[in-house]
Rosetta silent file (secondary structure, phi, psi, omega in degrees, C-alpha in Angstrom):
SEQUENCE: XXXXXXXXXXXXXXXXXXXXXXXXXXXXXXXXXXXXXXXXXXXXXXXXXXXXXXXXXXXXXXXXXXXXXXXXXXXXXXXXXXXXXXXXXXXXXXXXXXXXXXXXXXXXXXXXXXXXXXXXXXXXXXXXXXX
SCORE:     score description
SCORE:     0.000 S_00000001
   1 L     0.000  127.780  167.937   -4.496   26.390   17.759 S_00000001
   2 L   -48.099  144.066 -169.501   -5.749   23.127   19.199 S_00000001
   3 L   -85.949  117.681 -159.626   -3.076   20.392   20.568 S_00000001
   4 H   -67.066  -18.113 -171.762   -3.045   18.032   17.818 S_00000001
   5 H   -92.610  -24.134  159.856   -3.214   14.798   20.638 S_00000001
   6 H   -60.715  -47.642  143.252   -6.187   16.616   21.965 S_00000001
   7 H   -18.746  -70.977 -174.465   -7.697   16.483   18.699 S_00000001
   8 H   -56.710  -59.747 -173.848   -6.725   12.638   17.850 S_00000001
   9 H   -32.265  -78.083 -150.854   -8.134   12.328   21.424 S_00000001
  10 H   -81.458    0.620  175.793  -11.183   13.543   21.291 S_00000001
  11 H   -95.180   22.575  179.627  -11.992   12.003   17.231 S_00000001
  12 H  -107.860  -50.770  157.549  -11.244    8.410   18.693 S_00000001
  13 H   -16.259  -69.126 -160.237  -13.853    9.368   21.352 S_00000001
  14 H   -78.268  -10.790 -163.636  -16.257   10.210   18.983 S_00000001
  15 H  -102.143  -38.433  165.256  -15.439    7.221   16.566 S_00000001
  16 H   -55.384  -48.099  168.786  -16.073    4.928   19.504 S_00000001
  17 H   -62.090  -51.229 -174.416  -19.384    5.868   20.702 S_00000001
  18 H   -46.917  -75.734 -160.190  -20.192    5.517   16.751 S_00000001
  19 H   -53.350  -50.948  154.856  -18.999    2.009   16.611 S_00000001
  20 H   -81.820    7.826  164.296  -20.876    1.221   19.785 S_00000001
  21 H   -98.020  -20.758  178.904  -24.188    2.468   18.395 S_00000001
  22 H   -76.892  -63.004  156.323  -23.583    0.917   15.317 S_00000001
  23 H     2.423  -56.033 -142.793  -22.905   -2.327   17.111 S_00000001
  24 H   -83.986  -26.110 -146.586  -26.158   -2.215   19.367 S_00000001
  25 H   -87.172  -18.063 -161.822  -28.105   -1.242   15.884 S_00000001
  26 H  -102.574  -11.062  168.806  -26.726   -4.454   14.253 S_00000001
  27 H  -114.731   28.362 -175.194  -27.623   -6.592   17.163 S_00000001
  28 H  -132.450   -1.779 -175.841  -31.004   -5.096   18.204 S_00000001
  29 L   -99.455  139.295  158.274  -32.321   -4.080   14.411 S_00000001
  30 L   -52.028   17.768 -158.615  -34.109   -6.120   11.656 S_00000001
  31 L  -140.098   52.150 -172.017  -31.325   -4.811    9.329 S_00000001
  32 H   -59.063  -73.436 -176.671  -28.003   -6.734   10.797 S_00000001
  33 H    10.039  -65.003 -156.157  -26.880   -6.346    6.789 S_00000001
  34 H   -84.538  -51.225  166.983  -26.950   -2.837    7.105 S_00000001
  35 H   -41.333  -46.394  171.624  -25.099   -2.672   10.350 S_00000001
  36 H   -74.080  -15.124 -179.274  -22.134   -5.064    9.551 S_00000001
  37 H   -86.861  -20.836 -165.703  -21.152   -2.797    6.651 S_00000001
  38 H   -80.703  -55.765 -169.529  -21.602   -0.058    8.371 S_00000001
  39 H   -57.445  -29.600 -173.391  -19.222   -1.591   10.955 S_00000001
  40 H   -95.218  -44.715  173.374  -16.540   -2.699    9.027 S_00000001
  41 H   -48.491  -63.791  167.254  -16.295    0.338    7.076 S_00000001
  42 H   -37.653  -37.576 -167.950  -16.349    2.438   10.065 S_00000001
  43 H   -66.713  -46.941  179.221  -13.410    0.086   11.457 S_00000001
  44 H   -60.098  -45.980 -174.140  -11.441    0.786    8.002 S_00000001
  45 H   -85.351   -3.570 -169.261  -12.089    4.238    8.317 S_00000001
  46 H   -97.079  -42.867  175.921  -11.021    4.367   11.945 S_00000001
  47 H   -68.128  -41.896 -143.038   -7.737    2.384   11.011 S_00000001
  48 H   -92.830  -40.472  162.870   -7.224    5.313    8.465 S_00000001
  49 H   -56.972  -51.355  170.211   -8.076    7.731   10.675 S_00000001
  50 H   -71.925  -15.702  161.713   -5.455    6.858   13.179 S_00000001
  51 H   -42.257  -50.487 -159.664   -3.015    6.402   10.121 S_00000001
  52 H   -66.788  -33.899 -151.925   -3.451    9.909    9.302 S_00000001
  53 H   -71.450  -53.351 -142.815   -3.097   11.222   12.966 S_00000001
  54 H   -79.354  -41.773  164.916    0.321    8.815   13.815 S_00000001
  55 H   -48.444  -58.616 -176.675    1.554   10.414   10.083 S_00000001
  56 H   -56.849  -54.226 -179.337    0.723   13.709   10.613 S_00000001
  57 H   -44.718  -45.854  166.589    2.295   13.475   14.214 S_00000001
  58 H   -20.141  -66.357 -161.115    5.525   12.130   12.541 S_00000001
  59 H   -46.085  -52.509 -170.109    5.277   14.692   10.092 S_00000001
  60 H   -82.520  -33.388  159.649    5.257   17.668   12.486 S_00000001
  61 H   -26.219  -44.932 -136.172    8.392   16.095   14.965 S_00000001
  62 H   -81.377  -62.698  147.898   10.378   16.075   11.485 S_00000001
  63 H    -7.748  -74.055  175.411    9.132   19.835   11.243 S_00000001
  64 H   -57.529  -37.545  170.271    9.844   20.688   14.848 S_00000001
  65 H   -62.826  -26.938 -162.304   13.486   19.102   14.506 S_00000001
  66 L    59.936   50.685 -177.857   14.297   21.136   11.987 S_00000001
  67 L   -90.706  123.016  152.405   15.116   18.630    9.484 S_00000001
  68 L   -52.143   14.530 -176.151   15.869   20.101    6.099 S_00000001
  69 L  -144.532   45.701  170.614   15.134   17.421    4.039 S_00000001
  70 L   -68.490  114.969  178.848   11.335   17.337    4.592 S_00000001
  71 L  -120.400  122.739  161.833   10.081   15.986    1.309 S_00000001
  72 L   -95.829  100.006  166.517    5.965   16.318    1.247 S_00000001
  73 L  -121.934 -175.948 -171.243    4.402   13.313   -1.061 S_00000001
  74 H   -73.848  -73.365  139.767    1.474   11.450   -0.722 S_00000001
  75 H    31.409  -50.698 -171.814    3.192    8.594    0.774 S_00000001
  76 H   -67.585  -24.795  179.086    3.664   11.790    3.966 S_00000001
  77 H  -117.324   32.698 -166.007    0.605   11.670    4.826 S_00000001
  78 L    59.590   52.616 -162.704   -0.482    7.516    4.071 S_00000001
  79 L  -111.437  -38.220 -177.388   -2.877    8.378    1.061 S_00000001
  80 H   -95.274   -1.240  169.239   -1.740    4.951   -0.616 S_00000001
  81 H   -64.654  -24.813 -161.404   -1.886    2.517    2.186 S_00000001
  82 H   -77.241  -63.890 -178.138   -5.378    4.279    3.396 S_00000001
  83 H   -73.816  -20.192  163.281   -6.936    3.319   -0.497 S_00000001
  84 H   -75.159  -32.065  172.582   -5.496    0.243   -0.632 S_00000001
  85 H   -49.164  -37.965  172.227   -7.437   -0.774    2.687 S_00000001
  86 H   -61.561  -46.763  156.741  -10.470    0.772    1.382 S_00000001
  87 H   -21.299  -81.188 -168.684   -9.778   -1.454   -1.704 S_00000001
  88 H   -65.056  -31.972  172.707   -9.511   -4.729   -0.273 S_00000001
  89 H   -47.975  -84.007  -74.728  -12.903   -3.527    2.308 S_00000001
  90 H  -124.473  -29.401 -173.809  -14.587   -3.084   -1.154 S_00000001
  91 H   -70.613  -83.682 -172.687  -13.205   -6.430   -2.549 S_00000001
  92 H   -46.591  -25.380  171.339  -14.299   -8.485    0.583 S_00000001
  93 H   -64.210  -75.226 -165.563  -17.895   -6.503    0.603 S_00000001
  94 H   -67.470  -29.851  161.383  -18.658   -7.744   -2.621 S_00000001
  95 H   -44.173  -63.028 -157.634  -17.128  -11.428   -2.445 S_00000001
  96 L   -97.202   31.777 -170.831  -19.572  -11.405    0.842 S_00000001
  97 H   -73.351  -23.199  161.046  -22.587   -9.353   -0.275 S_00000001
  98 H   -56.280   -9.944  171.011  -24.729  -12.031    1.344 S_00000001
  99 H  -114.723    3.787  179.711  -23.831  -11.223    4.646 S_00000001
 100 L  -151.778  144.066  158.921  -23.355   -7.202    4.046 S_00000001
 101 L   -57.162  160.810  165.741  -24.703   -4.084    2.175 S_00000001
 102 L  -100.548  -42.227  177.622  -22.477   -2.865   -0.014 S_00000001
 103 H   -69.229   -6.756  148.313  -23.469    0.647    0.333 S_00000001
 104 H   -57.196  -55.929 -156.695  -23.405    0.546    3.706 S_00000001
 105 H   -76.261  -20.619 -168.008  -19.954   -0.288    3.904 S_00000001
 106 H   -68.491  -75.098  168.788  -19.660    2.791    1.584 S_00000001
 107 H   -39.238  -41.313 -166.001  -21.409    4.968    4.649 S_00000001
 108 H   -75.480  -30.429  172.791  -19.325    3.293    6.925 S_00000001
 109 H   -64.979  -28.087  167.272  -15.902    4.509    5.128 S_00000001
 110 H   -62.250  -30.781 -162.176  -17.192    7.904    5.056 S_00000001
 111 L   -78.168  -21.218 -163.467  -17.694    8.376    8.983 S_00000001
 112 L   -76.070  -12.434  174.008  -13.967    8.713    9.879 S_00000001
 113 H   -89.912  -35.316 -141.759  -14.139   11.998    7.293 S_00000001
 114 H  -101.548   -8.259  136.202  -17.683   13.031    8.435 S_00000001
 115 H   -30.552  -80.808  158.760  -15.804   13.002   11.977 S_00000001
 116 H   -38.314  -33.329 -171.301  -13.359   14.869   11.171 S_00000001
 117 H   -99.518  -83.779 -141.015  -15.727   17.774    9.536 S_00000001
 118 H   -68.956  -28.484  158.450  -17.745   17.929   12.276 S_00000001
 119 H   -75.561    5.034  179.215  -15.348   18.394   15.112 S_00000001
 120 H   -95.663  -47.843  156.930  -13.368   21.100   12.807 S_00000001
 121 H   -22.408  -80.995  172.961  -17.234   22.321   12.788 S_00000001
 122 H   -58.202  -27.603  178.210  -17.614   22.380   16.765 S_00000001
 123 H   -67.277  -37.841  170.719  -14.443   23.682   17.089 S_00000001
 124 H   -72.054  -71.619 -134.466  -15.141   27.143   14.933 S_00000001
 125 L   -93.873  -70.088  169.925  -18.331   27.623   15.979 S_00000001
 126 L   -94.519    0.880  149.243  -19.049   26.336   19.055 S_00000001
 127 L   -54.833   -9.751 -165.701  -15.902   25.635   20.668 S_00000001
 128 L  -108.606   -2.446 -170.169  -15.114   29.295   20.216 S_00000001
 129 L  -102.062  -20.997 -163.563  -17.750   30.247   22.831 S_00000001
 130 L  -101.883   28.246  177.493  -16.489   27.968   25.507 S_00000001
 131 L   -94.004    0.000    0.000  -13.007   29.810   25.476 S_00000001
């Protein structure tokens, strides 16, 4: 099994380069709109992402300790702090749709998942060859 800090590691990696292509796209494109949503929503989903990772790490110390009084609720993993952030992105997108897509920002909340699937992707498939 992969080393869960390797993991975090290498999806911050990958969430960076994203942020700086998205960046270069919103200050080198006719479509800066499309770019800032994309940006803040990536940022949101990037916050959420390292929520999950800093939870999860918690989670498995608690685990490792061998504390009996592991209770799993949604709360265990962040799930309502993560949707209220998306919430208030989705608030401020539309208050500001003159300066941002809205549907953009929707792709941009989406990459920190579409991360996530695709390194659990390279990891079965091709990750399994370089072992």
């Amino acid at each position: 099994m992969t080393d869960m800090h390797e993991l975090v590691r290498r999806q911050k990696k990958y969430m960076y380069y994203l942020l700086a292509l998205f960046v270069l796209g919103w200050g080198f494109t006719p479509y800066p709109k499309v770019f800032l949503g994309v940006i803040i929503g990536t940022i949101v989903s990037f916050m959420s992402l390292r929520l999950v990772a800093w939870k999860t790490d918690k989670l498995l110390d608690r685990v490792e300790q061998g504390n009996e009084k592991i209770r799993f609720k949604a709360n265990a993993v962040s799930t309502y702090p993560r949707l209220a952030a998306m919430g208030l992105v989705i608030i401020f997108a539309v208050r500001y749709q003159h300066l941002m897509e809205t549907w953009s920002l929707g792709l941009g909340l989406m990459t920190g998942y579409l991360v996530m699937i695709i390194d659990f992707l390279y990891l079965q498939y091709i990750g399994r060859e370089e072992r």
